[in-house]
Structure formats: C-alpha cells, structure tokens
ROKOLVEX-394223 format. One line per field, with one value per residue (C-alpha): x, y, z. Coordinates in steps of 0.05 Angstrom, whole numbers, plus 5000, padded with zeros to 4 digits. Each point is the difference from the previous one (the first is absolute). Example, Ala and Ser with C-alpha at 12.3 -4.5 7.8 and 13.67 -1.06 7.14 Angstrom:
<pts>
px = [5246,5027]
py = [4910,5069]
pz = [5156,4987]
</pts>
This chain:
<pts>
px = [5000,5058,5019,4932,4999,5060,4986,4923,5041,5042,4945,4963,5057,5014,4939,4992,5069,4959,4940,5002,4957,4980,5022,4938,4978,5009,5072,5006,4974,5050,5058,4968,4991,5070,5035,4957,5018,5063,5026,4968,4925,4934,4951,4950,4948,5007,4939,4976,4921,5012,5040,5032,5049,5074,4986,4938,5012,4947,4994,4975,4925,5021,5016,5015,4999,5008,5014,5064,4984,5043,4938,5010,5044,5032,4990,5039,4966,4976,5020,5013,4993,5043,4977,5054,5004,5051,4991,5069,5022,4923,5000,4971,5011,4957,5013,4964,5024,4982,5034,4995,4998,5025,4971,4952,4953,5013,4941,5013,5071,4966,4959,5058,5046,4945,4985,5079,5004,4941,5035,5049,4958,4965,5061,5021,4941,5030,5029,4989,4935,4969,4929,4987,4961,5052,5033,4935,4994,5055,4996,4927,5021,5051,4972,4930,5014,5038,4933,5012,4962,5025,4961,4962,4977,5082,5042,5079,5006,5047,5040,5051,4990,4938,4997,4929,5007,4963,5006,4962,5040,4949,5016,4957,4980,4990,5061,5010,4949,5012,5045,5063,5070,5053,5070,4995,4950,5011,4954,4988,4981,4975,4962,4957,4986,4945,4998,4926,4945,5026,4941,5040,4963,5019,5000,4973,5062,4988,5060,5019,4979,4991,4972,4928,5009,5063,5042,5080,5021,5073,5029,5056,5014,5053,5014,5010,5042,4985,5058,5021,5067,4943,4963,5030,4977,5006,4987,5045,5056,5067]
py = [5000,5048,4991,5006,5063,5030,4993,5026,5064,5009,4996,5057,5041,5005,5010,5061,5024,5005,5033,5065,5047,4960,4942,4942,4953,4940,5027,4998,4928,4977,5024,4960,4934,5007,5007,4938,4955,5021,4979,4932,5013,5004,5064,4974,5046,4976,4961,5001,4986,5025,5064,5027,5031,4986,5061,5027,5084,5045,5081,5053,4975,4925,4971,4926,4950,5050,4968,5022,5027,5036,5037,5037,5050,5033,5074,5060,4992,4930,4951,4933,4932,4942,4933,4942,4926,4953,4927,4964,4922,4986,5068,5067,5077,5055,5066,5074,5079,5056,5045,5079,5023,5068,5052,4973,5037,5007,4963,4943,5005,4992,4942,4966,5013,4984,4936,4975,5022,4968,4938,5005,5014,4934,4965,5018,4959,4936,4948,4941,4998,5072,4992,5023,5042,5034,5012,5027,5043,5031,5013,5036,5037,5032,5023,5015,5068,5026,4997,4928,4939,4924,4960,4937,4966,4975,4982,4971,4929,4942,4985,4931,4951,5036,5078,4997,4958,5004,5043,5055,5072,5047,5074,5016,4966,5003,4982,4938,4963,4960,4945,4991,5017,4938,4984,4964,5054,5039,5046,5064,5069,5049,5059,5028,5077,5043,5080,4997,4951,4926,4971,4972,4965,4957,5024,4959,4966,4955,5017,5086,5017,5075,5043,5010,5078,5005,5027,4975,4935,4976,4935,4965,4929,4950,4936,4981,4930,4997,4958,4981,5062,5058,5014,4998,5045,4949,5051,5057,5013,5027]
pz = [5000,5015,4920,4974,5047,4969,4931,5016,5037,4944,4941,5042,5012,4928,4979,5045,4972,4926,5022,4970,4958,4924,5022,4995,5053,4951,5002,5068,4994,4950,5052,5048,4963,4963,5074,5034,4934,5004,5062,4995,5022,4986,4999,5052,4982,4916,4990,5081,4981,4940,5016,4931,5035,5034,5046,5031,4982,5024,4994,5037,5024,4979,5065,4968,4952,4945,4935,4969,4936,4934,4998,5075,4988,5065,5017,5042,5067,4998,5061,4970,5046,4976,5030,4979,5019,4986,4999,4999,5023,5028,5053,4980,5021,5005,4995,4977,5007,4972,4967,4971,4933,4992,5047,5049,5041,5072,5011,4963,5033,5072,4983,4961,5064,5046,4966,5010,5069,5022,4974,5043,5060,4990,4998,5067,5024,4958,5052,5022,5061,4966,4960,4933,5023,5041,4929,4961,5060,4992,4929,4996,5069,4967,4937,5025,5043,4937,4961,4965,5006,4977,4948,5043,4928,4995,5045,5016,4998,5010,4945,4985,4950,4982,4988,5039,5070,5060,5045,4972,5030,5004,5009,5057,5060,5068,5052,5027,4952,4938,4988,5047,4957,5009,4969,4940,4980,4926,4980,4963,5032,4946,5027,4940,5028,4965,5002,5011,5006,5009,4963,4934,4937,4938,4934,4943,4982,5065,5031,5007,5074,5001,5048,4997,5006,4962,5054,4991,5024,5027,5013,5041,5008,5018,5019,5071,5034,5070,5034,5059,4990,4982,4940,4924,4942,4953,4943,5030,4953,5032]
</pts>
C-alpha cells in the first residue's frame, strides 16, 4: 500500500503542477494515466463502474466525480480538484487536492485553505481507541464557525485491495460514537467543504456531484495506515 500510495501522490502532484489557464481537464487526465502506467500501475478509477476517466477532475461548483473532458477548458479563477487512485501489486491509494488557476478570489482561497486544514484537524483524532466520530467531529467543527458546511451524501472510506472498503469515514459526527479506530486500520479521510449550502446533487451524466446552489466546492483526501508506531500518510509524497 505504501507503493500504490506513492505513485497515487506523485500522479496528483503532477497533475497539479499542469493546471493552469487553457489547459483541458482531459489533459490533466492524460498526465495522470501516463504517470500511474508508467511506474508499473493501474488507474483505479479507469473503468471503476464504468468511470471513463483515470482521474476524477472537478471545477469550481463540481465537488466530485467530474468527468475529465477535452471539452472543459480551464479558466483564470477557477479552483480545480484532482482526485487520483492508483491500483498497483493488488493494494490501492487514494488521494485528491485542489488546486488554483490563476487569480483566485479570496473567498475561494478561504474555503480551499479551510478545506485542507480541517484535514488535518481530523487527523489528530486518528489513533488507535478514538471513534470515527471523534474524527468527523473534528472536521465539520472546524469548518463550520468559518461559514462552511461538509457534504453528508459522500463520505471517507477504507481503502486496500478495494478502492471502496468498509469503514465508511464520514465527515461529521458526534464524539465518542461510531466505529472504534484499531491498528491494522487503512482508510481514507477526504473532507469535501462547500461555501454555502451542503445539500449537493448529480448531474445527468450519473456521476458530477455539484452543489445544489452552485456555491464553490473544495476537496482534500489521503490515505491513512494506522500502526502500532503512529499513523502513515500512505499518499503523502516527501
């Protein structure tokens, strides 16, 4: 899992490097794929129930699942959220960000900040004896007095030989409830933060989630090894 993690940090990294103004999300795409194939793996998300893409890429009010597409042209202002997953020797990684194109607004700065920092506050709560919902706690409580509120529709999840495992890692929850965290555990933590209203929908293509009032969306994500030295970010690239 720690190579699968690499190569899924690595794809995302350098697909954030190409994010830029013209540039299509079908590019971005191709960067991924060609980096995955290249050092030996498999694009988990290629084909996942009939996903068309390597990479999940979703702008501005797209919170996931956006299709990549030579079609989606990116703009000066837009914030870009690159979801990747690697599948390599029978383990997979996880692993989104989201990055700027251009100048951003402040606002969109906040949330994008926000988003990553709220990340990190739930993984203080990530040890062995703590509850889930110690960690989805931690998340919402963060990013609800600065005016944001978490999707509930999707959630984190545990992730090994499949990209979807039980648990599910919600981002919200009340403390001390939910299911006890133990060594052995890997799962992913992905707050999804939304400016305004959390309520989210699916567009027509059966697999978009936007936000039903078209407020701007960020995401965050990694992949987490609880062991019996700490945790591991299994898709944190040095």
């Amino acid at each position: 899992m720690k190579e699968a993690g690499r190569i899924t940090g690595e794809a995302l990294i350098i697909a954030g490097e190409h994010v830029k103004e013209g540039i299509t999300t079908k590019h971005l795409d191709d960067i991924v794929r060609h980096h995955i194939e290249k050092q030996g793996a498999k694009p988990t998300f290629l084909g996942y129930g009939g996903f068309p893409g390597s990479a999940c890429i979703s702008v501005n009010d797209e919170v996931i699942h956006g299709i990549p597409s030579s079609e989606r042209v990116l703009q000066d202002g837009d914030i870009v959220k690159i979801d990747v997953g690697a599948f390599y020797h029978g383990y997979n990684g996880d692993s989104a960000n989201t990055f700027y194109v251009g100048n951003v607004s402040e606002d969109a700065k906040k949330l994008v900040e926000a988003t990553k920092q709220s990340f990190w506050k739930g993984l203080e709560y990530v040890k062995a004896g703590n509850r889930l919902g110690d960690v989805g706690s931690a998340i919402e409580g963060y990013v609800k007095p600065l005016g944001f509120s978490v999707v509930r529709q999707f959630v984190g999840h545990g992730v090994g030989r499949e990209l979807h495992e039980d648990p599910e890692v919600p981002n919200y929850g009340i403390p001390g409830r939910g299911i006890r965290l133990t060594n052995g555990m890997t799962i992913a933590i992905e707050p999804m933060v939304c400016a305004g209203s959390a309520k989210v929908r699916v567009l027509s293509n059966e697999w978009t989630v936007v936000t039903l009032d078209g407020s701007l969306a960020a995401h965050y994500e990694h992949t987490i090894a609880l062991t019996e030295d700490g945790i591991v970010i299994l898709t944190m690239v040095e």
